[in-house]
N, C-alpha and C positions, 0 to 999 in steps of 0.2 A: 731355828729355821736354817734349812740347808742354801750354801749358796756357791755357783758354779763348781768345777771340777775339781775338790779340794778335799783334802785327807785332813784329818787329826781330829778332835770331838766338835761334834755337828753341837750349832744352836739348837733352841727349841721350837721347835715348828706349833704353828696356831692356826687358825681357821679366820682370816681376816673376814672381812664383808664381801671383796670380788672373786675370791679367792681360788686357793689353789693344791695340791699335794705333794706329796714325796715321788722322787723318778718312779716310774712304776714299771709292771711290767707285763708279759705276752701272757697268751690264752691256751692252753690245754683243760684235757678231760681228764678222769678220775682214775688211778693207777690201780691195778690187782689190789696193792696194798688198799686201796682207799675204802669206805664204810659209807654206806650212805644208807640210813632208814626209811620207810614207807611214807617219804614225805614229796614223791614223786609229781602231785599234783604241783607243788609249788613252783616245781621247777618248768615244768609243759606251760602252764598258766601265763607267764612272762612274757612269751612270744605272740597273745594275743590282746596285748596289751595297745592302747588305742597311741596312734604316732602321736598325736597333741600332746602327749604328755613329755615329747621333748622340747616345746616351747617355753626353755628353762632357761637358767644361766644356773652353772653347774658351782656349787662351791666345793672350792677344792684347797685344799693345803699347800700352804708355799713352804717347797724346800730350800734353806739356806743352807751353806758351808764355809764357814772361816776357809781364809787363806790357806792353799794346800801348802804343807810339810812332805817334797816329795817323797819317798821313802825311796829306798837302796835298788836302784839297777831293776825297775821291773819291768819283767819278761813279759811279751802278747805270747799271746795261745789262742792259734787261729781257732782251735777246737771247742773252744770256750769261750770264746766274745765273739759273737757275727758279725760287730763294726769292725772288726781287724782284717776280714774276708774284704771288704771293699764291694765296687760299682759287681764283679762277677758274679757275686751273691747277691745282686741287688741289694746291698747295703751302702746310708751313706751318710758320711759326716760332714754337714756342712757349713763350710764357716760364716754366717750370715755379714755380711760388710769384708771380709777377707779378701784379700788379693794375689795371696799365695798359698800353695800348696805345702803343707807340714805334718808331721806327727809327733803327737803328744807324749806325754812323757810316761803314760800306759800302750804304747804302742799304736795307736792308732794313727791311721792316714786321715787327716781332715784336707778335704778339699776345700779352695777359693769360691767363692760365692758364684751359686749357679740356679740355673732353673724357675726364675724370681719371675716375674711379668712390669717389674717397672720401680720405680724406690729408689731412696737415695743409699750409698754408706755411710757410716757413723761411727763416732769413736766417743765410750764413757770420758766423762767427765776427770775420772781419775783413776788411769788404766794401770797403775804400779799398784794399786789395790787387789788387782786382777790377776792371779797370777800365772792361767790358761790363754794362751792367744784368744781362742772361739769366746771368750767372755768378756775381749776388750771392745772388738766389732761390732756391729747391729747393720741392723736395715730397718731404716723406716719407710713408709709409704704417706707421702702430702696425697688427702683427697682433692685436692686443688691439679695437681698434676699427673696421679698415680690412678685416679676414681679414687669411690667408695669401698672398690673391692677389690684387692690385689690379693695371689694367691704365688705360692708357691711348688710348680707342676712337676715332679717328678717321675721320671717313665722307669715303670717297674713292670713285672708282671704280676696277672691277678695272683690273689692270697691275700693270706692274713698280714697284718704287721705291726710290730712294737716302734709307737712313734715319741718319741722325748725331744720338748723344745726348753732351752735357755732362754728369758725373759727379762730382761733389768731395763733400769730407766737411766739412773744418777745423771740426771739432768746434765743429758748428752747435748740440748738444743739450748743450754742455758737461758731456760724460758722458768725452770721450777715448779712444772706442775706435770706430772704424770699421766698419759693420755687413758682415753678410756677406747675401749673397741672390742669386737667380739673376733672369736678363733672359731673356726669351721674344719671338720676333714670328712672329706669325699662328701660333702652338703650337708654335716649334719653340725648340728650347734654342738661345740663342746668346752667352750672354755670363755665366759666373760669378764675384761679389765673395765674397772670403772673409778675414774678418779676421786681426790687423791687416791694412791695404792697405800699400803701400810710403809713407813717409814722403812722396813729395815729390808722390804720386798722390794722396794723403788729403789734404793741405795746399792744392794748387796747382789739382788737380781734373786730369781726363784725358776725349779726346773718343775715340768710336768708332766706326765706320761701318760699314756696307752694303747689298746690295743685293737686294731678296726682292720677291717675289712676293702680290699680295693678289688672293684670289681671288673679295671679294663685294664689299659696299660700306661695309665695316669693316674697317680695320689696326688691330692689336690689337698695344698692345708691351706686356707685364706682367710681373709685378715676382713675387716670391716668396719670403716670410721666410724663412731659416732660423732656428731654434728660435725665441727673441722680439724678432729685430734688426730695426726697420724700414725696407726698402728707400727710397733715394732717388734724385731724380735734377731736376739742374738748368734740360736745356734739350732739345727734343725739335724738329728738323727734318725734314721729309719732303716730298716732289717726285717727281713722276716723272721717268722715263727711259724711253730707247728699249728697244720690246719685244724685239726684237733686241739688245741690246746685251751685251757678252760671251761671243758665241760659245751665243747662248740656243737657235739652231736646232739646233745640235746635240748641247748638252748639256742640254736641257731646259729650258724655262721654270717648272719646281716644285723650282727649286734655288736654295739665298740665298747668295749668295757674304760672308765674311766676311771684311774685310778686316785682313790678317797682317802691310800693310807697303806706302806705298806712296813711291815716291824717284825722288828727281830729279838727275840725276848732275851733279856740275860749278856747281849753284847753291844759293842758299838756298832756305829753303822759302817756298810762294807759292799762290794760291788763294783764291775766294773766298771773303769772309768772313776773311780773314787779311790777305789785302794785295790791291790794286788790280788785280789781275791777272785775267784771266778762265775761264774751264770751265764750260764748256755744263751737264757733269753737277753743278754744285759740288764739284769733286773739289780736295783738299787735299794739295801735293805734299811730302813730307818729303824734308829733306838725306839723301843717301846715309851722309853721312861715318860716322854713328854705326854702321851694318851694314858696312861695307866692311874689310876685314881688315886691321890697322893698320901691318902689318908687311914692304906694299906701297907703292913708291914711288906716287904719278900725277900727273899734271897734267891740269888742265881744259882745257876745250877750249873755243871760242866761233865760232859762224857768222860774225860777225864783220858784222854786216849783213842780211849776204845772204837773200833770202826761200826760207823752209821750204814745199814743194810738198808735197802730200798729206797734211797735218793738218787738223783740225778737223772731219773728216768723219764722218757718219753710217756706221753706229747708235753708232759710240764717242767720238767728237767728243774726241779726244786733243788736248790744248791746244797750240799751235802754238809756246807755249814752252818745251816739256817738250822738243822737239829745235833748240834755240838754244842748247842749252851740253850737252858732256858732258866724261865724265873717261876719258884713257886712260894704260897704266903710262909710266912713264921708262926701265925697262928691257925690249928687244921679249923679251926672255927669260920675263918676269915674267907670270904669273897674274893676271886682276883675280876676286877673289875676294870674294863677298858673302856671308853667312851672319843667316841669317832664322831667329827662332823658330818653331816648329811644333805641331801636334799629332798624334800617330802615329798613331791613330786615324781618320784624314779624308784625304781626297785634296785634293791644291791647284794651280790654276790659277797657272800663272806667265806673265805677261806678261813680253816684249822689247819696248825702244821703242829703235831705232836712226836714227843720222841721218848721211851720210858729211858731217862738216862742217869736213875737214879737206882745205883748196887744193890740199895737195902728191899726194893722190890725185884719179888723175883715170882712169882705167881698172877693167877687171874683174882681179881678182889682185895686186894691191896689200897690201891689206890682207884676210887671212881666218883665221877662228879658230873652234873649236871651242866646243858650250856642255856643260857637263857641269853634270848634276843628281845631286846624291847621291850621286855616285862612276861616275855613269850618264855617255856621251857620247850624248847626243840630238840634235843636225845641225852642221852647220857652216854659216858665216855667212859672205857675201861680198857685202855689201851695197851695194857699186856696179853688182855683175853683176845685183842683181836689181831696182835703180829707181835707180842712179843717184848725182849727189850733190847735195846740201842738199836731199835727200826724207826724209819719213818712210817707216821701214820698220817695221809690228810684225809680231811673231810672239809665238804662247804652247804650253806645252805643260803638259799634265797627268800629272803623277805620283802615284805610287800605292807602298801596303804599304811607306812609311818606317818606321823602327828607329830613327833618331836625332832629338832632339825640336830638333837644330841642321839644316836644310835647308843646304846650301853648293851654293850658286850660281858656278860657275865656269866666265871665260870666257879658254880656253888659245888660245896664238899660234901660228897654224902660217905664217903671212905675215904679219908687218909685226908692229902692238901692237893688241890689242882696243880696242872702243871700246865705249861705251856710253850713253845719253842718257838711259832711267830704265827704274825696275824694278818691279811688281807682283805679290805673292802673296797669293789668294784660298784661303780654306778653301770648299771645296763641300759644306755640307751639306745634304742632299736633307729636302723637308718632312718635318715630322712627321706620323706619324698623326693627322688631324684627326676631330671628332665629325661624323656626318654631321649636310649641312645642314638639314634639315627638322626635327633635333631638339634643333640650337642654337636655331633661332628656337621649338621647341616651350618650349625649357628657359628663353627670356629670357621667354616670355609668363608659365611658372609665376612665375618671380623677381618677375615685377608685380604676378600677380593675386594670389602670395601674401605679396604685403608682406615677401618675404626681407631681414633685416636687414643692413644694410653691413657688420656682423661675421662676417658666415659669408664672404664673399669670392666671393660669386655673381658675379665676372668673368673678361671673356673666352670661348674656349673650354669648356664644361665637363668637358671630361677631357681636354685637350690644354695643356702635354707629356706625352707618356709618361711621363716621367722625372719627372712631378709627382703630388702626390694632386690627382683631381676634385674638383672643387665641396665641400664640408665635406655631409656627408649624402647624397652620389652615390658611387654607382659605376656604373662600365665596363666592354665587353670590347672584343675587337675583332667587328668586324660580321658575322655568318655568312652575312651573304648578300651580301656584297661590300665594294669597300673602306670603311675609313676607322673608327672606335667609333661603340658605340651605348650608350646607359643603360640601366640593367638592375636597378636598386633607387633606391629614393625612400626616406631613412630620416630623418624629419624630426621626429619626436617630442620634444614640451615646448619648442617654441623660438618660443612666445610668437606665433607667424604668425596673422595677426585678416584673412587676405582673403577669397579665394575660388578651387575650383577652376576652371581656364580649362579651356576645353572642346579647344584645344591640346594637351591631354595624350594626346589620339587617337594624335598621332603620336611617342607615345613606344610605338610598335610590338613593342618585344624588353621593355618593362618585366615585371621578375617579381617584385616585392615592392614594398610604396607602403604608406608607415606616416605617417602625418599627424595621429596619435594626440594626444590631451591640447594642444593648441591653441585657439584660439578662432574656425575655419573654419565660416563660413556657406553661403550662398546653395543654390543644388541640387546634386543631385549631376547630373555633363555624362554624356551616354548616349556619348562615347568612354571612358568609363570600362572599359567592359568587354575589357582585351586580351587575345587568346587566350594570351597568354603570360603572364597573371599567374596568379603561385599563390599570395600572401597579401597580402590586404588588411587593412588596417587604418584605419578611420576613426574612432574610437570617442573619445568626451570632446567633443565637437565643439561647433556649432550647428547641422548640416546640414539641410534643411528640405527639404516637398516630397516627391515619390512615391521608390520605388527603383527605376532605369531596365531596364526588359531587358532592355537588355543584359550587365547586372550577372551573373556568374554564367556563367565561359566551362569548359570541361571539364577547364583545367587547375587550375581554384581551388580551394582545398586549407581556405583561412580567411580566414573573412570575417567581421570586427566590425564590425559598425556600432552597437556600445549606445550608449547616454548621448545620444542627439543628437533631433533634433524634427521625425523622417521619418515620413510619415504613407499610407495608402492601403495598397493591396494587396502583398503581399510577393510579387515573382513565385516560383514555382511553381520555375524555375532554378537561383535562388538558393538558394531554401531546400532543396532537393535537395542540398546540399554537405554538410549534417548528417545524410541520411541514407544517405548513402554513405560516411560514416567520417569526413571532414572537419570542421572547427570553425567554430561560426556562432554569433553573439550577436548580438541583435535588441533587447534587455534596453534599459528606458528610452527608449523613443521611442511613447509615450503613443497617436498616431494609427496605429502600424501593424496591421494585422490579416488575419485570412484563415489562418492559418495555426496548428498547433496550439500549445500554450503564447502565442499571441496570440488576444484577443476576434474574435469572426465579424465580418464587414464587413458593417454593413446594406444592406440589399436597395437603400435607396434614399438614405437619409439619411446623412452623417456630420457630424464637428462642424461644420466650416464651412456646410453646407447640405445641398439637393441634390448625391449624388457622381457620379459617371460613368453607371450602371448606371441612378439617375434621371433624368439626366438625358435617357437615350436613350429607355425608357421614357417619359419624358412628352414627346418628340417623335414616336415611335411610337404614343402616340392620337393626338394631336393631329392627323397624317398620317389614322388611321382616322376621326376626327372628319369631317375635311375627305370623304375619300372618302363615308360617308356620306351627308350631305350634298346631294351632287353625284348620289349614284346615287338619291334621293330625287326630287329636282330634272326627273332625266330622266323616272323612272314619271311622274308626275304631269304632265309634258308630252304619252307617249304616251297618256295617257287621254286628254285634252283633244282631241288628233287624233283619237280614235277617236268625236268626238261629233260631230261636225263631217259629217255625211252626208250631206247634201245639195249644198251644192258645197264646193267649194275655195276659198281666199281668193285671189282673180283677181291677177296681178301688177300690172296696172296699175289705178290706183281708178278711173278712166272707166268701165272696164270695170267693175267691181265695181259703179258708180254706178249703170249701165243694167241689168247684172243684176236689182239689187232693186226699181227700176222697173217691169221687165218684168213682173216677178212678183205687184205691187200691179197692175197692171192686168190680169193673169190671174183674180186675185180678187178683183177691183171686177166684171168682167165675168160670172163665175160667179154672184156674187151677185145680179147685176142680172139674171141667166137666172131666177134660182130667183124673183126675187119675179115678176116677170113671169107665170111659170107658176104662181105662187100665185094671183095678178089674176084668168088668165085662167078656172082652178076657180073662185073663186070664183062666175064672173058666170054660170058655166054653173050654179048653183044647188048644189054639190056642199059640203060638210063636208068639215073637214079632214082627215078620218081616211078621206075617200073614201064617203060613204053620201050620198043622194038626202035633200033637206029634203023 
């Protein structure tokens, strides 16, 4: 059994009861070189496989490793370890309970503990045992103060990605008994501890790996008590990988391969982060010898030199030393025969890594053997006729509806002695039903506005796993109008919540019950309150303030409290319709409401705060009539003014205007000067004014 970050000859790994695997590693598809036979249905078949069948607990292989023996001065190679790339690559090493930033003694940048939702740090029991920082630290999570569900959220961008966590116990709470709890990523179940653990798993710690799928800009790996054990875990690596990688075009990219096992025939183990060695993917290669059937002669093999043609390529970038050594039997009679833990529940991906890297064959028909799975023959192999020698050759196949929890991997000689260079078996578990997305990010906005306490366990998912209870006060179904859950109650009464509702909660669409009762919630109530699918509200005990929206009040609502709280203004007419159509409504205690019977009339114009609505329009509707007024005042009294004016018109131009009134003074300077004139003239004729003779 392997255990933390550590060189020199690895223990022997076993398949305990909770169990666990060797570091694993990332997902490509099948290279030029690769062979694959007419066994195509098996592979398409997988993908329509029913989700229940991830309601599992995955057994997997715990990897230990003695004490690392550093070796000499080793060099990072950004080119060749993605953790060495760091946060730019979105990759990241972290140090679970760590409080400083460092890098390890393969190069690597480990960061201080980050991204966590709640948990304590922690230090093993006996950390000079330990000889990597990341494997003295932990984090655990008390269901008592953390919830049931603590996760740890990392913002990446969508893709693929190779995820390995560090896991030990050695009775860091000096209580002596190892907790039990399930491990989740992106909602799906992938990893369960259940106490005790195996003795040298709990003492030494065990790593595990692989590779899934994130589909926003959050990986989510979470944790889940059982009864009141609190979940732990030491060190959490993450990196991408090729989106293609393991065969992702044709089995799906919404599949997380777990890895069951992964080995290196003919050498020790090697990879980074363990030893000097390199993989693009950081993949971690384990000795065969512990899976290999004991009771077979072999001998290793070695290229002996000679350069490996067709490794290291994309999307799988297989390490080009995984075929420089393999092991084949001593007698050609002889079986080589592997046997891998399982889970009969899941189907699993087995990789071939072939290499012909033995001088004395140098033709096609040399050497050729049959692979048999499970009692199954699934092709035969003749690995010069199909690239040659000192190439790599992979091939993989997937099998289906095992009965035995032992997988026996066997490769039979029909020319010459099998050979083999290394081995991979992947569990395919297909994602879990997720919450749809508009109403995780609806559900993280409530978790803010309403000050959700770190006790209830408001992370992650909100109702994903399946196999888990939702959120403490949620529940789920699945979605009726397509895929993925949706929430369908809110029952959140007395738990102390002093925020606000977000207005967010529009898009909890399928919600039919929302109880927020006996709390100390303020601010207004959000007009998405009203979803046609709710049929009982409960607001009551509150602080809620401000009008009641119209939209309040949809035709499936059934009861509706809102007493105790400090809502004030008109009750619509909607809402309160629910009490007279047989339904239940309390209004009781909220001092400003009114308009309706058993509440005071709503003044016409006034309420307490001032002028209310109905005044307010009102006195912009004179004010409007004031103006028009006015205005129509303004006009009569101009057309009068025109209608005095009779004589001429005001001339446009004043010259004109000037000569006009001129003219006119000298019309009656002239008339005048007629009339005296003719006055003169009577006069001298002797005549009286009035016309009589003196």
């Amino acid at each position: 059994m392997m255990r933390g970050m550590k060189v020199s000859l690895p223990r022997t790994t076993f398949p305990p009861p909770f169990t666990h695997s060797p570091p694993r590693t990332t997902s490509p598809f099948f290279s030029s070189s690769f062979f694959f036979p007419s066994k195509k249905k098996e592979v398409h078949c997988i993908t329509e496989r029913n989700n229940s069948m991830l309601l599992v607990l995955f057994l997997l292989l715990f990897l230990s490793i003695p004490p690392l023996l550093v070796l000499s001065d080793p060099v990072p190679n950004l080119a060749t370890d993605p953790f060495v790339s760091g946060a730019l690559n979105h990759s990241y090493n972290i140090d679970c309970g760590g409080t400083a930033n460092f890098t390890s003694t393969f190069g690597r940048p480990w960061l201080s503990d980050r991204f966590y939702s709640g948990g304590s740090p922690g230090m093993v029991a006996e950390p000079h045992r330990f000889a990597q920082p990341q494997e003295r630290t932990l984090r655990f999570f008390p269901p008592s103060s953390s919830g049931k569900k603590s996760c740890y959220s990392v913002p990446v961008l969508p893709g693929r990605y190779y995820i390995r966590t560090f896991t030990v116990y050695d009775n860091y709470d000096s209580k002596l008994r190892s907790p039990s709890y399930d491990v989740s990523i992106e909602g799906t179940l992938v990893f369960t501890y259940r106490s005790p653990w195996p003795e040298q798993a709990s003492k030494s710690g065990a790593y595990s790996d692989l590779i899934a799928p994130v589909v926003d800009s959050i990986a989510d790996i979470c944790f889940y008590s059982i009864a009141t054990d609190p979940p732990v875990i030491a060190s959490l690596e993450l990196a991408p990988v090729h989106p293609l990688a393991y065969d992702a075009a044709t089995t799906g990219s919404d599949m997380i391969l777990v890895n069951y096992g992964r080995l290196t025939c003919g050498s020790n183990l090697f990879g980074p982060g363990f030893t000097n060695d390199t993989d693009q993917f950081a993949r971690v290669w384990q000795s065969d010898a512990d899976f290999r059937s004991s009771n077979i002669k072999v001998k290793a093999l070695s290229a002996g030199g000679h350069q490996i043609m067709g490794s290291n390529q994309q999307p799988n970038f297989f390490p080009t030393r995984l075929y420089e050594t393999a092991v084949t039997t001593v007698n050609p009679e002889d079986i080589l025969e592997y046997q891998m833990p399982v889970d009969t529940r899941l189907s699993y991906m087995v990789w071939f890594h072939f290499a012909e890297i033995d001088v004395s064959v140098t033709s096609a028909g040399q050497r050729v053997f049959e692979i048999v799975l499970g009692g199954n023959n699934v092709t035969q192999i003749d690995i010069f006729k199909e690239v040659g020698g000192f190439t790599a050759f992979k091939w993989f196949y997937i099998i289906e509806n095992l009965t035995d929890p032992i997988l026996k991997v066997q490769l039979v000689p029909v020319v010459g002695q099998p050979i083999l260079c290394g081995l991979e078996n992947y569990a395919m578990a297909p994602l879990d039903m997720a919450t749809v997305p508009a109403q995780v990010a609806a559900m993280r906005a409530l978790k803010e506005s309403l000050k959700i306490p770190a006790r209830m366990g408001w992370n992650g998912d909100p109702c994903a796993p399946s196999t888990w209870d939702a959120w403490e006060g949620v529940t789920c179904q699945r979605n009726p109008k397509g895929p993925g859950l949706v929430v369908t109650h809110l029952e959140l009464a007395s738990q102390g919540l002093k925020g606000f509702v977000s207005d967010q909660i529009s898009f909890l669409t399928d919600l039919v019950s929302l109880n927020l009762s006996y709390n100390s919630l303020g601010g207004n109530l959000p007009w998405g309150l009203g979803q046609d699918t709710l049929v009982t509200l409960d607001l009551s005990s509150n602080k809620f303030t401000g009008d009641i929206p119209d939209s309040l009040g949809s035709n499936n609502l059934q009861t509706a409290l809102l007493n105790n709280n400090e809502l004030e203004g008109q009750v619509p007419e909607k809402l309160y319709s629910i009490g007279v159509h047989g339904g239940v409504i309390d209004l009781s205690g909220n001092k400003g409401l009114c308009g309706v019977p058993t509440l005071p009339a709503c003044a016409i114009f006034w309420d307490k705060k001032g002028l209310n609505t109905t005044g307010k329009i009102a006195l912009a509707a004179s004010f409007a009539f004031v103006l028009f007024a006015a205005a129509l005042v303004a006009f009569v009294i101009y057309v009068k003014r025109r209608e005095n004016d009779y004589d001429f018109d005001f001339p446009q131009d004043f010259s004109y205007f000037s000569s006009a009134i001129a003219a006119k003074r000298n019309r009656y300077h002239r008339a005048k000067s007629f009339m005296q004139l003719e006055m003169e003239t009577q006069s001298s004729n002797g005549l009286h004014s009035n016309g009589t003779a003196l």
